[in-house]
C-alpha positions as a Markdown table, in Angstrom:
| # | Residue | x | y | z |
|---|---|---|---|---|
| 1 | Unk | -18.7 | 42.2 | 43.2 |
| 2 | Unk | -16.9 | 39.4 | 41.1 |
| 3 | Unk | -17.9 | 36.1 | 42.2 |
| 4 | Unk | -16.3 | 32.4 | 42.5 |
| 5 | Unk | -16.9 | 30.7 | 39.1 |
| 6 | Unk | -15.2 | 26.9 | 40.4 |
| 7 | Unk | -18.7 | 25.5 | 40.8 |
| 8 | Unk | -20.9 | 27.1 | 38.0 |
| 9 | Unk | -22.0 | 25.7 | 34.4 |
| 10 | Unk | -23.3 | 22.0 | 34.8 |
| 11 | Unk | -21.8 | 20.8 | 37.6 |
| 12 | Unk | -25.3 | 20.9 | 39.3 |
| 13 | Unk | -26.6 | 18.4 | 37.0 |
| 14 | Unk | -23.7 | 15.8 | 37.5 |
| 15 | Unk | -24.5 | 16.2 | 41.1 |
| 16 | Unk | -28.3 | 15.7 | 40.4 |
| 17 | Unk | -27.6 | 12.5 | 38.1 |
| 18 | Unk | -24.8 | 11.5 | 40.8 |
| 19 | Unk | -27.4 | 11.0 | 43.4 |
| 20 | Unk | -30.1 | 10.1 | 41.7 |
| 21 | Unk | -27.8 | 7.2 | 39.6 |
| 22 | Unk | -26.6 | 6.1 | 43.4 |
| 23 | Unk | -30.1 | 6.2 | 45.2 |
| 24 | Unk | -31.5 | 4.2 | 42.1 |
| 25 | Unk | -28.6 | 2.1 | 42.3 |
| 26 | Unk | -28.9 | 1.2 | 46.2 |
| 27 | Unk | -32.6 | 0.5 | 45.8 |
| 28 | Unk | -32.4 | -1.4 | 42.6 |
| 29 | Unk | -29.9 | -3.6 | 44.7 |
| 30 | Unk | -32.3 | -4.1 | 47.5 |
| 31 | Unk | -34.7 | -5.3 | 45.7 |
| 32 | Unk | -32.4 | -7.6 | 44.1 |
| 33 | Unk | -31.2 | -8.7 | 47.6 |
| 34 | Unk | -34.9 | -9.4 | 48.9 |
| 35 | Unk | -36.6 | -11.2 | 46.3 |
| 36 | Unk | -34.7 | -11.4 | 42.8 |
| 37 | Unk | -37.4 | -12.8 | 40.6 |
| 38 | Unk | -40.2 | -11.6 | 42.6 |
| 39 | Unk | -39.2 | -8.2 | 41.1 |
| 40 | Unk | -37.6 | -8.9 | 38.1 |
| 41 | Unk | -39.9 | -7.0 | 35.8 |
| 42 | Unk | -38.4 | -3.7 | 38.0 |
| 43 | Unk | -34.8 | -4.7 | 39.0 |
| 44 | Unk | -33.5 | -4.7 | 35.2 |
| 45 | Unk | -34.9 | -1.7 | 34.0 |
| 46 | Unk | -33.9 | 0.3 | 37.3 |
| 47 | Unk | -30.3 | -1.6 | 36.8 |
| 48 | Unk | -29.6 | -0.1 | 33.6 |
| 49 | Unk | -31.4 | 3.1 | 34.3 |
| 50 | Unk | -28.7 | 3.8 | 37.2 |
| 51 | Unk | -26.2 | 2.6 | 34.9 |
| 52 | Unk | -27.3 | 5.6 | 32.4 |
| 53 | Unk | -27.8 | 8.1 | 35.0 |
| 54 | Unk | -24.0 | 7.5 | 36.2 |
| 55 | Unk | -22.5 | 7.6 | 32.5 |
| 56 | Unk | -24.5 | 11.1 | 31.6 |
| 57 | Unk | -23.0 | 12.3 | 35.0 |
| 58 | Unk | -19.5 | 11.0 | 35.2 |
| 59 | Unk | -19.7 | 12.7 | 30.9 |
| 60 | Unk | -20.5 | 15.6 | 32.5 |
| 61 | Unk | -17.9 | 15.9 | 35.2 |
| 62 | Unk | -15.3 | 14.6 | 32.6 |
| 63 | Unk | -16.3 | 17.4 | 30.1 |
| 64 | Unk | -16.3 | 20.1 | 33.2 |
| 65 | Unk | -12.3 | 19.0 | 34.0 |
| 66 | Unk | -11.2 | 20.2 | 30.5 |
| 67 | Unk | -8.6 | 17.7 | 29.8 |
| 68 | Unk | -11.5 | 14.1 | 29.4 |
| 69 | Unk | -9.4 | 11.7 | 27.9 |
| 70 | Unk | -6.3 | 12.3 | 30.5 |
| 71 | Unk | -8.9 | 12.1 | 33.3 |
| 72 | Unk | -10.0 | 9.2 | 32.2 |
| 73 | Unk | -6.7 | 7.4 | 33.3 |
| 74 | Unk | -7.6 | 7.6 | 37.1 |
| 75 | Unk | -4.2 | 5.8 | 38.6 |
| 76 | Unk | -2.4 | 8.8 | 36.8 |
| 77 | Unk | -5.0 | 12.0 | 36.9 |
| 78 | Unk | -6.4 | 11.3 | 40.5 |
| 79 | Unk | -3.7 | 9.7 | 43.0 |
| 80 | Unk | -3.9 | 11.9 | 45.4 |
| 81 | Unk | -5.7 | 9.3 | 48.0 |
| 82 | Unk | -6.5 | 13.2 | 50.5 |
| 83 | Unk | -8.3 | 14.5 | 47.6 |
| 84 | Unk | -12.0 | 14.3 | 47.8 |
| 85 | Unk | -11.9 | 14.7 | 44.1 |
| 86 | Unk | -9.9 | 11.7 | 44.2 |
| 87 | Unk | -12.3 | 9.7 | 46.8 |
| 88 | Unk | -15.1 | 10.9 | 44.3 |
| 89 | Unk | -13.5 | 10.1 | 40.7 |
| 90 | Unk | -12.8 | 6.7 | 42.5 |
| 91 | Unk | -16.2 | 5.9 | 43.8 |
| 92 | Unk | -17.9 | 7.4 | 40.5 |
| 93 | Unk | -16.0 | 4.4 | 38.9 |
| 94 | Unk | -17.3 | 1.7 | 41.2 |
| 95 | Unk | -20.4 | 2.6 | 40.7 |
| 96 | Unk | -20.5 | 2.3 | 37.4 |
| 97 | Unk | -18.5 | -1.0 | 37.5 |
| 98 | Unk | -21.1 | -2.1 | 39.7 |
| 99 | Unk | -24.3 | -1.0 | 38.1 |
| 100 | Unk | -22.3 | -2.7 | 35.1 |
| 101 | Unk | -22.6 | -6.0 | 36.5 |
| 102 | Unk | -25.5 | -5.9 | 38.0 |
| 103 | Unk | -27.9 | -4.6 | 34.8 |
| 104 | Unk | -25.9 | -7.9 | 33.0 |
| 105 | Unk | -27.0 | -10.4 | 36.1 |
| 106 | Unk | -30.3 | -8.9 | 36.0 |
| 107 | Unk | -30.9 | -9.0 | 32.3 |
| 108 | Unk | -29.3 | -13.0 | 32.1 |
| 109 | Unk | -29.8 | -14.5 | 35.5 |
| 110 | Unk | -33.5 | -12.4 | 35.8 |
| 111 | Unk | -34.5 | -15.0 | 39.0 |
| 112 | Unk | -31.5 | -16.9 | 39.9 |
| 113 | Unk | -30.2 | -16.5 | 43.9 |
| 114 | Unk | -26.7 | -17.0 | 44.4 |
| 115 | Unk | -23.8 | -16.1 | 46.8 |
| 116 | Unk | -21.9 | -14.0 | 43.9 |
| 117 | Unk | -25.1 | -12.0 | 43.4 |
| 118 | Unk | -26.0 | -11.5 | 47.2 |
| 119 | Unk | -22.6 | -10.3 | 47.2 |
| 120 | Unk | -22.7 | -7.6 | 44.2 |
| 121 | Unk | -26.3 | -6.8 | 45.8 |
| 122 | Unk | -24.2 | -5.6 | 49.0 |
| 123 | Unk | -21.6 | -3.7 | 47.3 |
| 124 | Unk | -24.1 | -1.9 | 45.0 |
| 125 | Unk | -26.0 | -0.6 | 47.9 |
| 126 | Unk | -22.8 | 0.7 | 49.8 |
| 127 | Unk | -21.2 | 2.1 | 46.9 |
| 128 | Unk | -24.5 | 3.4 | 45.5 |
| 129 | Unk | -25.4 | 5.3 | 49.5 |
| 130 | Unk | -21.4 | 6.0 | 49.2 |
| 131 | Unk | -22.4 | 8.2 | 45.8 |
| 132 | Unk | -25.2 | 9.6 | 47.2 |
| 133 | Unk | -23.5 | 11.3 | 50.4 |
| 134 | Unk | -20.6 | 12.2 | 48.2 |
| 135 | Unk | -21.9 | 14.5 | 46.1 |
| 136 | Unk | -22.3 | 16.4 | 49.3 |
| 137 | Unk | -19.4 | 15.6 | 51.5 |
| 138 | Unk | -17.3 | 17.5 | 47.8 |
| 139 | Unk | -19.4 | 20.5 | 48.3 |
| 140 | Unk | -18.8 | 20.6 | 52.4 |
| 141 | Unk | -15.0 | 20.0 | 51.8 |
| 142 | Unk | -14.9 | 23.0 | 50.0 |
| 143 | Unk | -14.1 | 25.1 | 53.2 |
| 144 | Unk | -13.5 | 28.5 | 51.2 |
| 145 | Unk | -17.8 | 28.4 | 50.8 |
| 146 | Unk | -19.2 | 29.4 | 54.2 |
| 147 | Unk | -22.4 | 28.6 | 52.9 |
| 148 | Unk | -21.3 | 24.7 | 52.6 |
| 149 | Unk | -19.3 | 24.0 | 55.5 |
| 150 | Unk | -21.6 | 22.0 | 57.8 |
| 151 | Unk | -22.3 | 18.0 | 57.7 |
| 152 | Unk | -25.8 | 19.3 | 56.9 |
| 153 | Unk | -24.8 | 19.4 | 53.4 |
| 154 | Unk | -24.0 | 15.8 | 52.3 |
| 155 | Unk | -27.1 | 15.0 | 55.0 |
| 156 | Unk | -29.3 | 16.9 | 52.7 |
| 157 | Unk | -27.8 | 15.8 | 49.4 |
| 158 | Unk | -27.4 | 12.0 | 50.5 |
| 159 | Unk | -31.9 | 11.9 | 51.2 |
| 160 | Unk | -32.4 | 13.9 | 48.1 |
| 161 | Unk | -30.7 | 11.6 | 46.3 |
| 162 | Unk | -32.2 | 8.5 | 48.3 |
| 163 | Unk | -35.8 | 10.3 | 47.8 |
| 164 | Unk | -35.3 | 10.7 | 43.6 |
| 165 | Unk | -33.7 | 7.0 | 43.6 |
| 166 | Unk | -36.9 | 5.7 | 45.5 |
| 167 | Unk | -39.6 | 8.1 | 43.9 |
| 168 | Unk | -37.7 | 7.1 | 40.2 |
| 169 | Unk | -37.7 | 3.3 | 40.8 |
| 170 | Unk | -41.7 | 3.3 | 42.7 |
| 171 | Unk | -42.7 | 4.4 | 39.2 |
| 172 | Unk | -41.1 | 1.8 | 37.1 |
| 173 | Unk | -42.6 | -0.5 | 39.8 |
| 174 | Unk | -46.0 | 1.0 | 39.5 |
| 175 | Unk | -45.7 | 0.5 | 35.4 |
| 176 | Unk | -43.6 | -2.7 | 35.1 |
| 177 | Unk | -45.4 | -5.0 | 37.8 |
| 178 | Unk | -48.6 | -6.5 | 37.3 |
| 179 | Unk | -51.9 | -4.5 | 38.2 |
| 180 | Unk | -52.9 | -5.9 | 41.1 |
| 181 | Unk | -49.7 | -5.9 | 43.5 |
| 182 | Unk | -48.3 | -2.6 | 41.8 |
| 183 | Unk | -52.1 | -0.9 | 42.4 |
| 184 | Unk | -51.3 | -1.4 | 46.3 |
| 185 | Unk | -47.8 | 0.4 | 47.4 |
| 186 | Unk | -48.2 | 0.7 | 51.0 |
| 187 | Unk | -44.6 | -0.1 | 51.9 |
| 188 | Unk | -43.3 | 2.3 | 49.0 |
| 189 | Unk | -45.7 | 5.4 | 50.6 |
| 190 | Unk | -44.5 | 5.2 | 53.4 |
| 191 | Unk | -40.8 | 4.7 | 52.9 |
| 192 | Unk | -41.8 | 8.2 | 50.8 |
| 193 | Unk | -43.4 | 9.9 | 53.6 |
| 194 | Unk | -40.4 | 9.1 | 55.8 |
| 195 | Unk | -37.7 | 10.4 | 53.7 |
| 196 | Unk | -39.6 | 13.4 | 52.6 |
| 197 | Unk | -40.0 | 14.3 | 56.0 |
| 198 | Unk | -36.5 | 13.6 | 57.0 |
| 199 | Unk | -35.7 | 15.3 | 54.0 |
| 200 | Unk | -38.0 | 18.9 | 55.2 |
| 201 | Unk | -36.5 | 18.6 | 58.4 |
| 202 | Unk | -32.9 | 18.9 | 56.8 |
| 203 | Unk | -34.4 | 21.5 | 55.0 |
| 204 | Unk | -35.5 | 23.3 | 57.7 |
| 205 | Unk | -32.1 | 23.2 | 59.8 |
| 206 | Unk | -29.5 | 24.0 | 56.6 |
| 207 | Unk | -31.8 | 27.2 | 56.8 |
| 208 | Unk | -32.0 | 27.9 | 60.5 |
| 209 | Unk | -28.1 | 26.9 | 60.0 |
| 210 | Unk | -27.3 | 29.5 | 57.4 |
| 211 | Unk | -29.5 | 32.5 | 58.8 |
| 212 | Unk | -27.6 | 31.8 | 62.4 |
| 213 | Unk | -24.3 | 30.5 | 62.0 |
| 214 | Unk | -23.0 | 33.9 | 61.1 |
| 215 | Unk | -23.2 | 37.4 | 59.4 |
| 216 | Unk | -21.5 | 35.4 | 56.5 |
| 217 | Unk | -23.7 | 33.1 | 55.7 |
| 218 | Unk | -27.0 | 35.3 | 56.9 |
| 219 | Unk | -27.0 | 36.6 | 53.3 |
| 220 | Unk | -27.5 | 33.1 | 51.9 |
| 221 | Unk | -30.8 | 32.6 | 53.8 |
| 222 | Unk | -31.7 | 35.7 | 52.9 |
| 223 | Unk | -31.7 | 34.6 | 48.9 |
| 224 | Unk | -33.5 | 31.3 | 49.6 |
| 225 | Unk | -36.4 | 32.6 | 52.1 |
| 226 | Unk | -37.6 | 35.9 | 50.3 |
| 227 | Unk | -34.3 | 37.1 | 47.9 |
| 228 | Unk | -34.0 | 36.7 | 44.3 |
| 229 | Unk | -33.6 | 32.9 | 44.4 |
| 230 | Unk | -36.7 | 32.8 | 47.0 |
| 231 | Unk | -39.2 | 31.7 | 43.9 |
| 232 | Unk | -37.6 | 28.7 | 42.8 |
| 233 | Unk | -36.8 | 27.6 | 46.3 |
| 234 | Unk | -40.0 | 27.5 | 47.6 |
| 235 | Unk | -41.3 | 26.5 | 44.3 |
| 236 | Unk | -39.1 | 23.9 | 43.4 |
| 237 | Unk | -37.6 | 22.4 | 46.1 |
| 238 | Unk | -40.0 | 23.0 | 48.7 |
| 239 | Unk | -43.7 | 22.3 | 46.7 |
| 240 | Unk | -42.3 | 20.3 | 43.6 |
| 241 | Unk | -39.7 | 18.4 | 45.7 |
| 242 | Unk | -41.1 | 18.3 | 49.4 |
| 243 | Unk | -44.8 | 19.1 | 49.4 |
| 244 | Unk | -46.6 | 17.4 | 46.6 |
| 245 | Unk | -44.6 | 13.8 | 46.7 |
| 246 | Unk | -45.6 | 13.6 | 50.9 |
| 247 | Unk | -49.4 | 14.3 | 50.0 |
| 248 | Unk | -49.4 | 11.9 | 47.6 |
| 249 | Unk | -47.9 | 9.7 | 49.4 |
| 250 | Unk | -49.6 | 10.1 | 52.6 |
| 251 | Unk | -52.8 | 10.0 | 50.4 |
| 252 | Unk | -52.2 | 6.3 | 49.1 |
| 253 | Unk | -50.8 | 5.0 | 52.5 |
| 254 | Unk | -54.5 | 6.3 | 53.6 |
| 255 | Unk | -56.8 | 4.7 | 50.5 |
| 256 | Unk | -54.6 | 2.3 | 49.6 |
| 257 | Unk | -54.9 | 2.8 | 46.0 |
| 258 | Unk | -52.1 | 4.4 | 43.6 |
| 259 | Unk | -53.3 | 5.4 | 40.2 |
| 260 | Unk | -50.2 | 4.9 | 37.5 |
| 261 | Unk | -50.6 | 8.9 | 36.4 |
| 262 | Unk | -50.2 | 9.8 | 40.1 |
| 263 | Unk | -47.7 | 7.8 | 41.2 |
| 264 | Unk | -45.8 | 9.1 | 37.8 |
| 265 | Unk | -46.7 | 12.9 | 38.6 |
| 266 | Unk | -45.1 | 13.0 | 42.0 |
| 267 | Unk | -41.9 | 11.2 | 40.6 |
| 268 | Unk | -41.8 | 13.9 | 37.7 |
| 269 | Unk | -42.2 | 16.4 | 40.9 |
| 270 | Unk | -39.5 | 14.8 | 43.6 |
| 271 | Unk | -37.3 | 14.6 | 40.4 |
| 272 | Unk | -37.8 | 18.6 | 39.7 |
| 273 | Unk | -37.3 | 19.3 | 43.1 |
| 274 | Unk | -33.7 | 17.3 | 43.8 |
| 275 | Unk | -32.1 | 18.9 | 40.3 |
| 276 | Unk | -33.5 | 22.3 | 41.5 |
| 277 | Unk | -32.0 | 21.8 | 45.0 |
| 278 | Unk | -28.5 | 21.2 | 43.5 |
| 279 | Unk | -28.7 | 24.2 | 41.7 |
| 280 | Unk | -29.6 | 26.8 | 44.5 |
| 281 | Unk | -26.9 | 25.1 | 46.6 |
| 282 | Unk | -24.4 | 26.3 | 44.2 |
| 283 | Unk | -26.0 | 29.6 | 43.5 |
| 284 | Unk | -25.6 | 30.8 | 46.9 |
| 285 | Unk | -22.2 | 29.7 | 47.1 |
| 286 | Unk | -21.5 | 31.4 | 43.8 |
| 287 | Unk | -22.6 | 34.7 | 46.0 |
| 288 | Unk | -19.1 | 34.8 | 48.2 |
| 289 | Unk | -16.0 | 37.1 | 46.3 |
| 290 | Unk | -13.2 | 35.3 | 44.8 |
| 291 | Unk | -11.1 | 36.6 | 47.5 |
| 292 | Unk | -12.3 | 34.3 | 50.0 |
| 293 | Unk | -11.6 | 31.2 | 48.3 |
C-alpha cells in the first residue's frame, strides 16, 4: 500500500527542537521574571540554548520546504494569515526574535530588573508556550490524518515540550548554581512529577482515543501497543520519557537530595523520550494511503 510521504524525513526533529527551544524558552523567562540575578548563573546559558534549539529547528524546516532562501522572506512566502503554516513560520520567528533579546539582556544586564525586561520576560513565555502547542495544533490541522485529528495532539506535544524545556534547564541549574541550593530541588521535582504525570495521562487517552474513535484509527493503536512500532513506544516514550524522569523525581522530592549525574541521567532520558514521541506520531500517520489525504 503506498503511503503519505508530506510528513517524513526530519520534520520530527524540527518538531522535537521546536518544543523543546519553546519549553526552554518559557522557563528560562520565568526564571528571569522571578528573580533575575538570583539565577543568573542558569538564565543565560538556558537563553542562548533556546536560542540554538530554535535556529537548528527553524534550519531544518527551511531545508524541508525546498526553496530556503525564498522562505526566508516571510511577508512574501507565508501571507496567507488561515494557514497554520503561516501562524507557525510566524511564531517560529518571534521566538527567535525573542530568545534573541533575551540571551543579549541576560548576558549584559545579568541582575538588572526593569520594566523593558519584565516585559520581554512576558512575551518570551507566551510566545515560547505559543511554540510549544504549535507544533501540535500543525499536526491536528492536518485533517486528511485520522490518527491526528483530536485536540489531544497539541495537548500532548505542548507538555512534552514543557517536560524537555524543564527537565533540560533543571540540569543546567543543578550544574551552574552553587552546591548547596542546586543539591536541594524540591520545587523542580515536583514541577517534574506533575507534568510527567499529566503528561502519562495524555498518553493514556491519545491511546484509548485512537483504539476507540474508529475502525480507522484502531490500526494505529495497534502499532503503538504491541505492532511493529510497539518496542520503541513503550521503550522510549513510555520508560525513557515517562517512567524513569517521575522516579527520579519522586525519589528526590522524598530524600531531598539530587546528585548532578542523576539529575543529568533523567534529562538525557525525558530528552530521548519527547524526540522519540515525535517520531511515532508521524509514523502512524505515515500508515494512511495517499488517497485519503
Amino acid at each position: 500500500m503506498e503511503v503519505q510521504t508530506a510528513w517524513h524525513g526530519l520534520l520530527p526533529l524540527y518538531l522535537f527542537l521546536g518544543g523543546l527551544g519553546g519549553g526552554t524558552l518559557v522557563l528560562t523567562a520565568w526564571l528571569d521574571l522571578l528573580a533575575p540575578k538570583r539565577y543568573r548563573r542558569t538564565v543565560r546559558p538556558c537563553a542562548w540554548s533556546a536560542l540554538l534549539f530554535l535556529i537548528f529547528g527553524a534550519i531544518i524546516l527551511l531545508v524541508d520546504v525546498g526553496t530556503p532562501f525564498r522562505a526566508l522572506l516571510l511577508w512574501d512566502s507565508f501571507s496567507n494569515p488561515a494557514s497554520w503554516l503561516t501562524i507557525g513560520a510566524w511564531t517560529l520567528a518571534a521566538a527567535l526574535c525573542s530568545s534573541l533579546a533575551l540571551s543579549l539582556v541576560a548576558s549584559c544586564c545579568a541582575s538588572r530588573r526593569s520594566i523593558l525586561r519584565s516585559i520581554l520576560g512576558v512575551t518570551c513565555v507566551i510566545v515560547g508556550a505559543t511554540t510549544c502547542i504549535y507544533t501540535g495544533v500543525l499536526l491536528m490541522a492536518s485533517s486528511a490524518i485520522v490518527s491526528w485529528s483530536t485536540a489531544l495532539v497539541p495537548a500532548l506535544f505542548a507538555l512534552s515540550s514543557f517536560n524537555s524545556g524543564t527537565a533540560f534547564v533543571s540540569c543546567i541549574y543543578r550544574l551552574r548554581e552553587k552546591a548547596k541550593r542546586a543539591r536541594r530541588m524540591t520545587v523542580w521535582n515536583g514541577f517534574a512529577v506533575l507534568l510527567t504525570t499529566a503528561e502519562s495521562v495524555v498518553v493514556g487517552l491519545y491511546l484509548g482515543w485512537l483504539a476507540a474513535s474508529s475502525p480507522t484509527t484502531l490500526p494505529a493503536a495497534q502499532l503503538l501497543i504491541d505492532g511493529s512500532l510497539s518496542l520503541p513506544f513503550w521503550l522510549f516514550v513510555v520508560g525513557s520519557g515517562l517512567v524513569i524522569p517521575w522516579a527520579i523525581a519522586l525519589i528526590g522530592l522524598l530524600r531531598h537530595k539530587d546528585p548532578k549525574w542523576l539529575v543529568v541521567f533523567s534529562g538525557i532520558c525525558a530528552l530521548t523520550g519527547a524526540c522519540a514521541l515525535r517520531f511515532l506520531v508521524l509514523a502512524i500517520g505515515l500508515r494512511f494511503p495517499v488517497g485519503l489525504i
